[in-house]
DSSP file (Angstrom, degrees, kcal/mol; ACC not computed):
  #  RESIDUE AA STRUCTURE BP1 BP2  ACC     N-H-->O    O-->H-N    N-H-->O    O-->H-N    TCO  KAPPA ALPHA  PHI   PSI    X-CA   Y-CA   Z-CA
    1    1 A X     >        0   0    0      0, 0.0     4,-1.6     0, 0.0     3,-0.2   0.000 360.0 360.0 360.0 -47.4   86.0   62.3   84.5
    2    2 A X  T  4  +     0   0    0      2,-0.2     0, 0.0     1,-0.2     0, 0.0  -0.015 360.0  61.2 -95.5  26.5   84.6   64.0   81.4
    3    3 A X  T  > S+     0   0    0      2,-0.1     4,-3.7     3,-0.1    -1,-0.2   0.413 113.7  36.7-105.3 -34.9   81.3   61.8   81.6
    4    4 A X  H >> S+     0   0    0      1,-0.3     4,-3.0    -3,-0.2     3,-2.6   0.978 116.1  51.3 -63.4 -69.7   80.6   63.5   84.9
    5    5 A X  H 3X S+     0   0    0     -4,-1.6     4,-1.7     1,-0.3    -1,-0.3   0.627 114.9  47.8 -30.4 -43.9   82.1   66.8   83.5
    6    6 A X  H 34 S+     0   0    0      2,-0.2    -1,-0.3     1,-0.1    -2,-0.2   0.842 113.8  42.4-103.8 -46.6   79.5   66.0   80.5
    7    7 A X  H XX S+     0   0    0     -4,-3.7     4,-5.0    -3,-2.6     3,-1.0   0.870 112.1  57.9 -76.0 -45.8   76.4   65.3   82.8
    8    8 A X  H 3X S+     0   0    0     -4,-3.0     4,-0.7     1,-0.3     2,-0.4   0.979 112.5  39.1 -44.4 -78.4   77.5   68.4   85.0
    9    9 A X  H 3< S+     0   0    0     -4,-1.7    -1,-0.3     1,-0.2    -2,-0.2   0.091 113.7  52.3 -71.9  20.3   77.3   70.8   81.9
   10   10 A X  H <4 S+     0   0    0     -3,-1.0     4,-0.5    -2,-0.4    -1,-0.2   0.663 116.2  48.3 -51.9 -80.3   73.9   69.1   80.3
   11   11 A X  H  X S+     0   0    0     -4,-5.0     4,-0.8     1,-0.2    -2,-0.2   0.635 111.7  41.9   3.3 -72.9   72.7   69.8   84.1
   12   12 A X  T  < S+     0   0    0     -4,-0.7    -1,-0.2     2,-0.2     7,-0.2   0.839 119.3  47.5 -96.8 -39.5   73.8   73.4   84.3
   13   13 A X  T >4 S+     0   0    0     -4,-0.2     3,-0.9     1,-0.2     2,-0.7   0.513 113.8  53.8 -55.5-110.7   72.3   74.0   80.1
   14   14 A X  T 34 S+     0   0    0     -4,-0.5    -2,-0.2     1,-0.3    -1,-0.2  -0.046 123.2  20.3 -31.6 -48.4   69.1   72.2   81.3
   15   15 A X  T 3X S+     0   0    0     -4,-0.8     4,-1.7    -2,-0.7    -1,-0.3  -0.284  87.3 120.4-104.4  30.0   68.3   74.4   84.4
   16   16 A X  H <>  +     0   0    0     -3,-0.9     4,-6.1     1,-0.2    -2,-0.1   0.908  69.5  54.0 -74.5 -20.1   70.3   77.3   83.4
   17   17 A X  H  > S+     0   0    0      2,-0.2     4,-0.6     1,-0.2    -1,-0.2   0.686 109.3  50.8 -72.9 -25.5   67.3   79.8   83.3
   18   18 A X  H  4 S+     0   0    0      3,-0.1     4,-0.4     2,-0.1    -1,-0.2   0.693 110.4  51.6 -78.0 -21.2   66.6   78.8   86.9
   19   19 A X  H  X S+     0   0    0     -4,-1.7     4,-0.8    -7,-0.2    -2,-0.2   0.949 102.3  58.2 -73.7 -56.4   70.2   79.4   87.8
   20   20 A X  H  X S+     0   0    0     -4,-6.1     4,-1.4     1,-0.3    -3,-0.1   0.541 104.2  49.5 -84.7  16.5   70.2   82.4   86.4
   21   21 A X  H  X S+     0   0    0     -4,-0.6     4,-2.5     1,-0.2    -1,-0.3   0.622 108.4  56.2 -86.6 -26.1   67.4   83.8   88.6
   22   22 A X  H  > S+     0   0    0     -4,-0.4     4,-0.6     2,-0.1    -2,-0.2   0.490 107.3  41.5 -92.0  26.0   68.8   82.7   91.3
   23   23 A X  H  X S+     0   0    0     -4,-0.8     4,-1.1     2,-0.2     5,-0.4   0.706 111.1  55.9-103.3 -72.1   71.9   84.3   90.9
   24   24 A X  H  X S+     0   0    0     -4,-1.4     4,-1.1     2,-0.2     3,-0.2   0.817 111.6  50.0 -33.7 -48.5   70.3   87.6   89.8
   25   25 A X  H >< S+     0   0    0     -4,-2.5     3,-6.7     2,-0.2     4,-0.4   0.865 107.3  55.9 -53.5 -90.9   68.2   87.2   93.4
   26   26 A X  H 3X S+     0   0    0     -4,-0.6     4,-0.9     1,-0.3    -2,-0.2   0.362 109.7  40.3  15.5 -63.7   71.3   86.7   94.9
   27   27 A X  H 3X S+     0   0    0     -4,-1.1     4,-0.9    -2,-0.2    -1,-0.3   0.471 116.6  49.7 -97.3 -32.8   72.7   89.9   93.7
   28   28 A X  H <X S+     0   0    0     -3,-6.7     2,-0.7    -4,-1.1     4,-0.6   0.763 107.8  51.1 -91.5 -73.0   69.6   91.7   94.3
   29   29 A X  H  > S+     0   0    0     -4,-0.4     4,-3.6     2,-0.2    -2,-0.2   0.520 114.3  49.5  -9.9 -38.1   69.2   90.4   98.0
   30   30 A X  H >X S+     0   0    0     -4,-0.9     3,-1.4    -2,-0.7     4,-0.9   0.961 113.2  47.1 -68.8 -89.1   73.3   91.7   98.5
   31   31 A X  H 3X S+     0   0    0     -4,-0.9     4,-1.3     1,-0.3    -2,-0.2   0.555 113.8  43.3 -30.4 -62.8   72.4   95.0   97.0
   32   32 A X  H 3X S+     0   0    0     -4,-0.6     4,-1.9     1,-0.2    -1,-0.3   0.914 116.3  50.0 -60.8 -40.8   69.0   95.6   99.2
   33   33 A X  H <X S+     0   0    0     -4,-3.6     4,-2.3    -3,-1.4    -2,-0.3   0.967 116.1  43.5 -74.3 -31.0   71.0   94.3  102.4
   34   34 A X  H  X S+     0   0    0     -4,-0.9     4,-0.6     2,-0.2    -1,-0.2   0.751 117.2  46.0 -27.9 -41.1   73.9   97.0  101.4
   35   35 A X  H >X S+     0   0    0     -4,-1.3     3,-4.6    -5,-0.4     4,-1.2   0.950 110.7  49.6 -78.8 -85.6   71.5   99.6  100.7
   36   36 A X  H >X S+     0   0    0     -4,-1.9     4,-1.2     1,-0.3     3,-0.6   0.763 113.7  51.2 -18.4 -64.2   69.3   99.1  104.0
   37   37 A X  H 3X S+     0   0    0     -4,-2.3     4,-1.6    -5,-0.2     5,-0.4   0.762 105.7  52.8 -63.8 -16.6   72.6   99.2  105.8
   38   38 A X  H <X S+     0   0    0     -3,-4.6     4,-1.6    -4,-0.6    -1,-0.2   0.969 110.9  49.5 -45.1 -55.5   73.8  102.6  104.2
   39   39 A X  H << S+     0   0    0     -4,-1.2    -2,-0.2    -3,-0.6    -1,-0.2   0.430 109.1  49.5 -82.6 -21.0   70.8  104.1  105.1
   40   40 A X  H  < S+     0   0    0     -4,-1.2    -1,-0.3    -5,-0.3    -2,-0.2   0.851 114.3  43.8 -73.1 -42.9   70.8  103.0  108.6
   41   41 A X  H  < S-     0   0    0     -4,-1.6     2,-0.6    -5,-0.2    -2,-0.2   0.972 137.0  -2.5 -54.3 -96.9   74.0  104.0  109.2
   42   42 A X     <  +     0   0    0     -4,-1.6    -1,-0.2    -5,-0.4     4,-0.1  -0.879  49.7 179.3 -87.6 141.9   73.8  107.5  107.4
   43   43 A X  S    S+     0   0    0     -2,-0.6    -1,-0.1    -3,-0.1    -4,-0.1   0.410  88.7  54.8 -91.5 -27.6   70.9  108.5  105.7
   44   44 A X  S    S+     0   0    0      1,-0.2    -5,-0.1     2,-0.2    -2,-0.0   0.290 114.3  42.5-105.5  25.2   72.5  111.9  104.7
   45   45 A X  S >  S+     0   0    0     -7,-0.1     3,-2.0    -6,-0.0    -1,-0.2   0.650 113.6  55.6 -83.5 -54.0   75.6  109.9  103.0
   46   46 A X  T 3> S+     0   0    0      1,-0.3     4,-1.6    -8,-0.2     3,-0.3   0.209  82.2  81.6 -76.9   1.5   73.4  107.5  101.6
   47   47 A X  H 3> S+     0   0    0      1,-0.2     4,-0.9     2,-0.2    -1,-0.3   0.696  82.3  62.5 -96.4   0.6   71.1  109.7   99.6
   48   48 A X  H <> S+     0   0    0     -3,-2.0     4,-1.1     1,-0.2    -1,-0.2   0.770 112.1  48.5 -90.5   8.2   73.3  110.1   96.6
   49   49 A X  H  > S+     0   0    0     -3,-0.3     4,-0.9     1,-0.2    -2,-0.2   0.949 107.8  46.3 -53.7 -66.5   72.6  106.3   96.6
   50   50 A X  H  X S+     0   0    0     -4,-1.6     4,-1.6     2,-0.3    -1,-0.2   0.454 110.3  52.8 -26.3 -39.2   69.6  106.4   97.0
   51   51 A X  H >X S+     0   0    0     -4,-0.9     4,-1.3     1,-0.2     3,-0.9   0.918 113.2  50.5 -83.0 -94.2   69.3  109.1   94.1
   52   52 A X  H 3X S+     0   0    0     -4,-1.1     4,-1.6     1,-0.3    -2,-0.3   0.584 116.2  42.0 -11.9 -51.2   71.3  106.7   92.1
   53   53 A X  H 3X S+     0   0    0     -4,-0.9     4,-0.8     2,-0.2    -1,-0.3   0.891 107.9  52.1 -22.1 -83.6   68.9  103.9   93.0
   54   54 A X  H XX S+     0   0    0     -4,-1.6     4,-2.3    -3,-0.9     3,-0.7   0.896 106.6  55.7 -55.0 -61.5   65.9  105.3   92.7
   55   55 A X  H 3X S+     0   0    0     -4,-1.3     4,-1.6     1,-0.2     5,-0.3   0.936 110.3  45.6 -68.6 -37.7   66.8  106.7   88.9
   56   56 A X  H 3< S+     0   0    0     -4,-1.6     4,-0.3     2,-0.2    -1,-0.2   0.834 111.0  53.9 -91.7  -1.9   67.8  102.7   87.4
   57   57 A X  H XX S+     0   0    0     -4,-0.8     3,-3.7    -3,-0.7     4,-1.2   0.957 111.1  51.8 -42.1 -62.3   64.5  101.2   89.2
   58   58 A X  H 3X S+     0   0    0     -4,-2.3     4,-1.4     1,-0.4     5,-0.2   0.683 119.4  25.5 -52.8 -35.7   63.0  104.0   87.2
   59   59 A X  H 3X S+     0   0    0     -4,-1.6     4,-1.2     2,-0.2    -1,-0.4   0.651 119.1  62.3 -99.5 -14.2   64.4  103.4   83.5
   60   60 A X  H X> S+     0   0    0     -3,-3.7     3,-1.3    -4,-0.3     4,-1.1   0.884 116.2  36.0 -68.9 -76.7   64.7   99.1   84.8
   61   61 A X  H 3< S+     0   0    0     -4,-1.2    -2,-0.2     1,-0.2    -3,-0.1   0.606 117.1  54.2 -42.3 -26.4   60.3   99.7   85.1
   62   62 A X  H >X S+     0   0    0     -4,-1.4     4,-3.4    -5,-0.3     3,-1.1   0.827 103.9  52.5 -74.3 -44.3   60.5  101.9   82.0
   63   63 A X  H << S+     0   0    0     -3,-1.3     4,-0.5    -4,-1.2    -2,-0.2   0.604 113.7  40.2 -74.1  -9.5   62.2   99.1   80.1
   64   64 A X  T 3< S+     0   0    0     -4,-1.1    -1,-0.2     2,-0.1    -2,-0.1   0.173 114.0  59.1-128.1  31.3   59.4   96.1   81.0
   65   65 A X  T X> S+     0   0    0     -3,-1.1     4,-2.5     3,-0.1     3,-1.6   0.634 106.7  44.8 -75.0 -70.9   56.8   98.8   80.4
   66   66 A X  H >X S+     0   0    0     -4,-3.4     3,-1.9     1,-0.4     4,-1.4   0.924 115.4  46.2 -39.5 -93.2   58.0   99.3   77.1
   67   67 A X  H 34 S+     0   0    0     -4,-0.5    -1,-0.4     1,-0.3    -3,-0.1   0.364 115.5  43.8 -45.7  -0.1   58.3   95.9   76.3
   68   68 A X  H <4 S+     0   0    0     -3,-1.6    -1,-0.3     2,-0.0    -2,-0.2   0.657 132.1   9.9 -92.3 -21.6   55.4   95.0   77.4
   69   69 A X  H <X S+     0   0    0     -4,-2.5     4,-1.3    -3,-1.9    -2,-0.2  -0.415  90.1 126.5-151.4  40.7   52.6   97.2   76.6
   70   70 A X  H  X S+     0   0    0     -4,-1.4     4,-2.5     2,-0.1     5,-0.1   0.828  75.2  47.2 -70.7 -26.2   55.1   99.3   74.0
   71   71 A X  H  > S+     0   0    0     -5,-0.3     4,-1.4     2,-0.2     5,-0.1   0.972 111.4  50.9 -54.8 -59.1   52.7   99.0   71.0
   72   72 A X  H  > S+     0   0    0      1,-0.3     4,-2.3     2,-0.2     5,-0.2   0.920 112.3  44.7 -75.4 -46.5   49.6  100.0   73.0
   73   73 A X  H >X S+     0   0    0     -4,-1.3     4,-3.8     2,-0.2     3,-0.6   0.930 107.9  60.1 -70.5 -33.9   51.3  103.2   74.5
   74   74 A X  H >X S+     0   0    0     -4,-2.5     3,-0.8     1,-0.3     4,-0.8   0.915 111.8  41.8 -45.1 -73.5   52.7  104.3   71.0
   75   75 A X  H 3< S+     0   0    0     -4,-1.4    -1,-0.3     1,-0.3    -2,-0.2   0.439 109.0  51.0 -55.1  -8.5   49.4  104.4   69.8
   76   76 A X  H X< S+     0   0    0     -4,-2.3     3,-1.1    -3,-0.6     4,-0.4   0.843 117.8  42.9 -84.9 -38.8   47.4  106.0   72.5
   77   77 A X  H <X S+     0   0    0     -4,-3.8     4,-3.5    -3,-0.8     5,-0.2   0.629  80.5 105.6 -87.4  25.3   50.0  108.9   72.5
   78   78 A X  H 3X S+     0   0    0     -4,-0.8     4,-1.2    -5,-0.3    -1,-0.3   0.704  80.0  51.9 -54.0 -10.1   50.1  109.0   68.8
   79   79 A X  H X> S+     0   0    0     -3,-1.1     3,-2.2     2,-0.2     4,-1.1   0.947 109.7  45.7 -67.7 -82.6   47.9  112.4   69.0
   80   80 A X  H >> S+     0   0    0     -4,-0.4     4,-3.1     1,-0.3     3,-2.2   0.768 103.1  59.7 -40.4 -54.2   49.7  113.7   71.0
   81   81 A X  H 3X S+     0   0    0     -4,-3.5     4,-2.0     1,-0.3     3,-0.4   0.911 107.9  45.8  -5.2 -83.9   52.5  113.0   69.3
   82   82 A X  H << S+     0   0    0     -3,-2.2    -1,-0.3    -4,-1.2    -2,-0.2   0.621 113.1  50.9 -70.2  -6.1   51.4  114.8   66.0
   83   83 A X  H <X S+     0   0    0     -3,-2.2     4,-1.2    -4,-1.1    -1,-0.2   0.648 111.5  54.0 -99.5 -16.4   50.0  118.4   68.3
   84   84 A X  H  < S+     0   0    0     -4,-3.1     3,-0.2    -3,-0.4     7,-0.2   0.970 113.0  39.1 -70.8 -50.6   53.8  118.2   70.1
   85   85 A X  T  < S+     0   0    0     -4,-2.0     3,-0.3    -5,-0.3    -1,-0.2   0.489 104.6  66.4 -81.7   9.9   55.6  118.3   66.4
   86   86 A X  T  4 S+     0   0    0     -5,-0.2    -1,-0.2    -3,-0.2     3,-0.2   0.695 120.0  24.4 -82.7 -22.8   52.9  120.9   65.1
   87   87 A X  S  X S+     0   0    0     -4,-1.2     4,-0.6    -3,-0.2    -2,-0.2  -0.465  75.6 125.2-151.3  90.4   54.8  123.2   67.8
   88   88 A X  H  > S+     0   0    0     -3,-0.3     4,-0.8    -2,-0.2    -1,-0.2   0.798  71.9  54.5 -85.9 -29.2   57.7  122.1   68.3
   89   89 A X  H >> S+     0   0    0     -3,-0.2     4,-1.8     1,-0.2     3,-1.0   0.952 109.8  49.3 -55.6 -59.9   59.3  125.3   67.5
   90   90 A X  H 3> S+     0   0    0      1,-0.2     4,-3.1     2,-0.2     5,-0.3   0.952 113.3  44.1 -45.3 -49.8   57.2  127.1   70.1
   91   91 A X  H 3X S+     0   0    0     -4,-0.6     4,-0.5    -7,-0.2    -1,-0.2   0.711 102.2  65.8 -91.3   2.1   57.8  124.8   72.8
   92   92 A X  H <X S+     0   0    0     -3,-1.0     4,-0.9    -4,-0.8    -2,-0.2   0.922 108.4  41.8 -51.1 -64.6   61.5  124.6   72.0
   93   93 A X  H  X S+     0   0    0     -4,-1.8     4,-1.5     2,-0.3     5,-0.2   0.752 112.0  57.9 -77.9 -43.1   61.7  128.4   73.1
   94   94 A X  H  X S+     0   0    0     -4,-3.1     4,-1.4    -5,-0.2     5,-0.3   0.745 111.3  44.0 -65.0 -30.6   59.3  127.6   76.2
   95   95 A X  H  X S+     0   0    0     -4,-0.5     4,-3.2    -5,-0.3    -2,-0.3   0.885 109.3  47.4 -82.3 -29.5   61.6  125.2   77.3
   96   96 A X  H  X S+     0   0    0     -4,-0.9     4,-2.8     2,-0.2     5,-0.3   0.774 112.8  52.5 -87.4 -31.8   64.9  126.8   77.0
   97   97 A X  H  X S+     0   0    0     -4,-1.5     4,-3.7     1,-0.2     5,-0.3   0.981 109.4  52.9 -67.9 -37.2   63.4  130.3   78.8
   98   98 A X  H >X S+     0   0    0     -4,-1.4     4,-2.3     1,-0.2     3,-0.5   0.991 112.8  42.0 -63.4 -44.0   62.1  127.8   81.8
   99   99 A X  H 3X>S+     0   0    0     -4,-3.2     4,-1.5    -5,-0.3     5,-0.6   0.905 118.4  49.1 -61.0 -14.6   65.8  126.3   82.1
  100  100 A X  H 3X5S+     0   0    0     -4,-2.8     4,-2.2    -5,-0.2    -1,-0.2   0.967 115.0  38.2 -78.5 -26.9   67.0  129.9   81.7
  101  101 A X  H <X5S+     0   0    0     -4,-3.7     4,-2.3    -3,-0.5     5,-0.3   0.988 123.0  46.1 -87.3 -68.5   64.6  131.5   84.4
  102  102 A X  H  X5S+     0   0    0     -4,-2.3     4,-5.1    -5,-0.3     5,-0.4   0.907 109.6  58.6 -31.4 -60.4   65.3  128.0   86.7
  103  103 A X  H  X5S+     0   0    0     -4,-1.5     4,-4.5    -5,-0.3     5,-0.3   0.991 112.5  34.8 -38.8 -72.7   69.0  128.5   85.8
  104  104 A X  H  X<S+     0   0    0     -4,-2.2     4,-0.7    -5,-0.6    -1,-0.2   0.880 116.7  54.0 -64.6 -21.5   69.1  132.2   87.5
  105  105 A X  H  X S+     0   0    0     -4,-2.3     4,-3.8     2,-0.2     5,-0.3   0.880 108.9  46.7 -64.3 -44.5   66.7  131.3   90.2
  106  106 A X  H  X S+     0   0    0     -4,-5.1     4,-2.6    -5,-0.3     5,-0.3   0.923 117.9  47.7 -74.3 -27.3   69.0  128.2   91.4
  107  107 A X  H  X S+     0   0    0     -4,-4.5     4,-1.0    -5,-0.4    -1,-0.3   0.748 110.4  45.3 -87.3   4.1   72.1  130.7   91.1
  108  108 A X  H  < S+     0   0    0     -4,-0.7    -1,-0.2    -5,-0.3    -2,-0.2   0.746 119.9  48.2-105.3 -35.6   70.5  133.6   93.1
  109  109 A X  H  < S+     0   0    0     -4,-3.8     4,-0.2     2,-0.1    -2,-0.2   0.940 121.7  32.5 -15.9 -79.3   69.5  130.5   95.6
  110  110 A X  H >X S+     0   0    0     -4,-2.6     3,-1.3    -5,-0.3     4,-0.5   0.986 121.0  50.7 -47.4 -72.5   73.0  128.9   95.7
  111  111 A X  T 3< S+     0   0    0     -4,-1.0    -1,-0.2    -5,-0.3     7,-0.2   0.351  85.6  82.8 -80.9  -0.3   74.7  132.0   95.4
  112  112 A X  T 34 S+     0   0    0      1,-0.1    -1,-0.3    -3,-0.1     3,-0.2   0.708 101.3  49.5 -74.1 -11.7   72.7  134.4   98.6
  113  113 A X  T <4 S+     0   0    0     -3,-1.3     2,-0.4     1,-0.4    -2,-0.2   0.867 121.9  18.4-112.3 -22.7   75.1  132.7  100.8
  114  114 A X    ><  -     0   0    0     -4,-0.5     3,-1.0     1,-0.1    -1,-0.4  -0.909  64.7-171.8-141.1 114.1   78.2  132.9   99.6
  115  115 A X  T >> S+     0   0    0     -2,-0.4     3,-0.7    -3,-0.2     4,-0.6   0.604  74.0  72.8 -80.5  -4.5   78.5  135.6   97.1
  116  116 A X  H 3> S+     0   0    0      1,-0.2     4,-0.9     2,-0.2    -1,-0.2   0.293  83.6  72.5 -97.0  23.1   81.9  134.9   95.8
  117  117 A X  H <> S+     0   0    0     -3,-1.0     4,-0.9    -6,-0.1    -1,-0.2   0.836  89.9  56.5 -90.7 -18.9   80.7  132.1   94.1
  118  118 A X  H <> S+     0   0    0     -3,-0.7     4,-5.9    -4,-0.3     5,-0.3   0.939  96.2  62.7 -38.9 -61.9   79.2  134.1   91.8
  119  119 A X  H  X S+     0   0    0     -4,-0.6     4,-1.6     1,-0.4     5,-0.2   0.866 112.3  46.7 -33.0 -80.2   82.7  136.1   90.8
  120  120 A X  H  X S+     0   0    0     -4,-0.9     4,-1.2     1,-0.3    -1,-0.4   0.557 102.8  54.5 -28.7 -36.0   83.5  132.9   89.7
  121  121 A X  H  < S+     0   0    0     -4,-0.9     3,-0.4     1,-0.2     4,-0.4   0.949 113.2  50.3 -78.2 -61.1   80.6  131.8   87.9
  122  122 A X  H >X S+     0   0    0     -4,-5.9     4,-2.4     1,-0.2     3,-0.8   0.786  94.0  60.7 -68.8 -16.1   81.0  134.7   86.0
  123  123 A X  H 3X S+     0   0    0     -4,-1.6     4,-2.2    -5,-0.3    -1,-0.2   0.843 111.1  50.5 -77.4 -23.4   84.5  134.9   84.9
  124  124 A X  H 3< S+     0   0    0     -4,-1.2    -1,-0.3    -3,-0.4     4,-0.2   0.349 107.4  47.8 -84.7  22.0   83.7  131.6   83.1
  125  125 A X  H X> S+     0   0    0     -3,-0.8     4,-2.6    -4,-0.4     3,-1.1   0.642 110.4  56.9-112.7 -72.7   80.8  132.8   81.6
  126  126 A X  H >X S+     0   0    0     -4,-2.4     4,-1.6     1,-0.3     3,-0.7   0.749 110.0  48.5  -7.1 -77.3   83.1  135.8   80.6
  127  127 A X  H 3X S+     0   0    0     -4,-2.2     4,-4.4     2,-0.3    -1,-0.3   0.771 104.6  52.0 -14.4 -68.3   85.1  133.5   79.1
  128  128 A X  H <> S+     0   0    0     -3,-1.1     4,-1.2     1,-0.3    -1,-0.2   0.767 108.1  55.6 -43.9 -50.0   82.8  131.6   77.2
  129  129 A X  H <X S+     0   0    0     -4,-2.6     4,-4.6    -3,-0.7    -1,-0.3   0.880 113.3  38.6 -68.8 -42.9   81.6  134.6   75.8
  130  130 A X  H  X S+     0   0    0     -4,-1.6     4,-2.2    -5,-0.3    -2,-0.2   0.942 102.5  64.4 -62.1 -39.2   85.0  135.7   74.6
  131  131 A X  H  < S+     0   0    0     -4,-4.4    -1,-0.2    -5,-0.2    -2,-0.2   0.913 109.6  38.1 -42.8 -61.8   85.9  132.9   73.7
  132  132 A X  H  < S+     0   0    0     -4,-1.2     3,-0.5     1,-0.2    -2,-0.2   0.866 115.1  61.7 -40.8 -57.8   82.6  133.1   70.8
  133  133 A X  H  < S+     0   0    0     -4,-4.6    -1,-0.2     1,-0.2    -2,-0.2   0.968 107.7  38.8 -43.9 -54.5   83.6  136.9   70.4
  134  134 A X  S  < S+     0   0    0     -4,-2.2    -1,-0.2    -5,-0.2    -2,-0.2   0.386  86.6 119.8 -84.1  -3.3   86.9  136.2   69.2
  135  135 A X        -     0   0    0     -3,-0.5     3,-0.2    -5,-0.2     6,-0.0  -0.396  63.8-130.2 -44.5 145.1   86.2  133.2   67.0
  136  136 A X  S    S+     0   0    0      1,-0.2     2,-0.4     2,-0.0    -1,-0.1   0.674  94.4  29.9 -20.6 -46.5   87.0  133.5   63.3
  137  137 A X        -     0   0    0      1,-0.1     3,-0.3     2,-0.0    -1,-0.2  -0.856  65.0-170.9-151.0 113.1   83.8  132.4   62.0
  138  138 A X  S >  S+     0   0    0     -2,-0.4     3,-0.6     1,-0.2    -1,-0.1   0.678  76.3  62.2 -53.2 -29.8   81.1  133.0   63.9
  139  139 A X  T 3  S+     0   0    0      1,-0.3    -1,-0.2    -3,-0.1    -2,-0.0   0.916  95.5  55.2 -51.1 -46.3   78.8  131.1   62.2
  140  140 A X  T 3   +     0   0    0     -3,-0.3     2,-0.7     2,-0.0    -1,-0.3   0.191  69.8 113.5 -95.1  15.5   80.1  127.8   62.5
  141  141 A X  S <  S-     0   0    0     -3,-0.6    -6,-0.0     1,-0.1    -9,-0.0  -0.838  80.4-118.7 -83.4 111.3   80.3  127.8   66.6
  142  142 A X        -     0   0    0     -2,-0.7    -1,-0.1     1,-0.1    -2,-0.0   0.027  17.0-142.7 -38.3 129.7   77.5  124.8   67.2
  143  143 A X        +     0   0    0     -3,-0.0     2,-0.6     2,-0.0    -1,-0.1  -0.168  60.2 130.6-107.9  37.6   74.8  126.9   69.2
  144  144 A X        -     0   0    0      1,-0.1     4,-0.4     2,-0.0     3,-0.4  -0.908  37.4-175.1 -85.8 125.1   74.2  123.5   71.3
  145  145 A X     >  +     0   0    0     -2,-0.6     4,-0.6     1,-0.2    -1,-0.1   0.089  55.7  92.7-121.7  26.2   74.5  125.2   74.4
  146  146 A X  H  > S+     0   0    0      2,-0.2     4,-0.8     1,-0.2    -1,-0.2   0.560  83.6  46.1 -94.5   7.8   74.2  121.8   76.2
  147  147 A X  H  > S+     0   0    0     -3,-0.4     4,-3.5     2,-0.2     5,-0.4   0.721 112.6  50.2 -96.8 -45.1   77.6  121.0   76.5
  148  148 A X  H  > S+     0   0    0     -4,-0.4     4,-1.4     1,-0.2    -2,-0.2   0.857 112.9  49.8 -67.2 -14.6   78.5  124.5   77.7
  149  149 A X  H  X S+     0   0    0     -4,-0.6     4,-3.7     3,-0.2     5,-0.2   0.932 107.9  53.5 -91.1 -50.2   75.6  124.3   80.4
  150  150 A X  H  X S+     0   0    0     -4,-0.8     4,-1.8     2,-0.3    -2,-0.2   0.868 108.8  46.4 -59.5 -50.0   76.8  121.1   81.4
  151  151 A X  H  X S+     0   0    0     -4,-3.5     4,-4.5     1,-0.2    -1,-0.2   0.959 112.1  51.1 -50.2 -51.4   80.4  122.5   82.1
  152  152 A X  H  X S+     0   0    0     -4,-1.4     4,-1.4    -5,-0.4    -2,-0.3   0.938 111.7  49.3 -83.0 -43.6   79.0  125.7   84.0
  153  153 A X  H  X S+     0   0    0     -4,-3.7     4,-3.0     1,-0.2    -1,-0.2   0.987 108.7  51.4 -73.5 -31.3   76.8  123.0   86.3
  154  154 A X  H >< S+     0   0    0     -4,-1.8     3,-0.9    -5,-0.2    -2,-0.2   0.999 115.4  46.0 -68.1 -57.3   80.1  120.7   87.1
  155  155 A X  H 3< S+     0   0    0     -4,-4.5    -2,-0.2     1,-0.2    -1,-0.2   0.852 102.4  57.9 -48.3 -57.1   81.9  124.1   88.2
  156  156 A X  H 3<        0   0    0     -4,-1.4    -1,-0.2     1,-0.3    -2,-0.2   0.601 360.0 360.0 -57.5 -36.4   79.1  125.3   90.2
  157  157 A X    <<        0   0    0     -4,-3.0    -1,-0.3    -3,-0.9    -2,-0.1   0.193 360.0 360.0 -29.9 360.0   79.8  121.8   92.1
């Protein structure tokens, strides 16, 4: 029994890197016929799938980019690199106005059809604000205003 048992696990070490492409096919094969069938069935169920999909190919292709030709790319964008951190400040401020201008555009979008989502939107922004008003020390409230942006998108959901 343990000779077999012995031969088995020599075996499964010996070819294990062939095993474990074919289990990882496997697994992708399940996944594409799951997906195909989603998509036949519903398409407009299936897209946050799809969404979902589509975004870990992206960062799976990003990750054997990287490793594979990461050296090369550091050093071609190394310029760039050094004209982004000469204005970084600048483009700091260019970035936060476009999510702010995007921001009021998607709620004056959203919000043309039903206008009492707004009311809402704004008594937590009201909030928010008081909240800040009425601190003790103003200073020391973190102006990362990504946490609070992140809160205000989940209501608007």
């Amino acid at each position: 029994m343990t000779e077999s048992y012995d031969k088995a696990a020599e075996s499964i070490k010996k070819h294990s890197r062939i095993l474990k492409f074919i289990f990882i096919g496997v697994l992708c094969a399940g996944y594409a016929a799951y997906f195909i069938a989603a998509c036949v069935l519903n398409f407009q169920r299936a897209i946050a799938l799809l969404v979902i999909t589509c975004v870990v190919l992206f960062f799976f292709i990003y990750d054997l980019l990287v490793e594979r030709f990461g050296n090369n790319v550091k050093q071609f964008f190394k310029p760039l690199g050094k004209f982004l951190n000469k204005y970084k400040q600048w483009i700091k401020w260019v970035f936060a106005a476009l999510v702010l201008i995007g921001l009021i555009i998607w709620l004056a979008l959203d919000t043309a059809k039903i206008p009492a989502q707004l009311i809402s939107f704004g008594g937590v922004c009201m909030f928010v604000i008081l909240l800040f008003l009425t601190s003790k020390h103003h200073r020391r409230v973190s102006m990362n205003l990504s946490p609070i942006i992140s809160i205000l998108e989940l209501f608007m959901l």
